[in-house]
N, C-alpha and C positions, 0 to 999 in steps of 0.2 A: 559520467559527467554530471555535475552539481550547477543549477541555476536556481535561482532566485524567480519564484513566482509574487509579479505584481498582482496585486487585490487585494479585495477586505473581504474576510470571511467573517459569517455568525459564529456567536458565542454558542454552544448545544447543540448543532445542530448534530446529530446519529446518523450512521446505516442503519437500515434494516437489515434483519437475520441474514437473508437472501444476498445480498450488498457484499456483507462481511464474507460471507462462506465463499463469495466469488474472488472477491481481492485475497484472502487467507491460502487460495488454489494456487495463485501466480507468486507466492511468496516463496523462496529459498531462503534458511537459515543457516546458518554456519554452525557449527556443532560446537566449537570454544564461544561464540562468542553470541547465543540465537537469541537475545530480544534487542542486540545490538548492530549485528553484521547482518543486512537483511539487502540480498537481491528480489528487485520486485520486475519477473518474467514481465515482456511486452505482452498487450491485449494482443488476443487474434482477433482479424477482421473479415476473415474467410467465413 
């Protein structure tokens, strides 16, 4: 499912190193189509 998030986000704002490495872990790529087809794994809360 696809919605629409209301807000204003900043221009620049980055992850840190730490940030990326953790979001980049829950990423699945698709092998045809990988900076396009991207499932992004749910956080665990355990």
């Amino acid at each position: 499912m696809v919605s629409m998030m209301a807000g204003v986000y900043e221009k620049g704002v980055k992850l840190a190193a730490d940030q990326v490495r953790e979001l980049e872990a829950r990423l699945q790529r698709s092998t045809a189509l990988k900076w396009w087809d991207i499932t992004i794994a749910p956080e665990t809360v355990f």
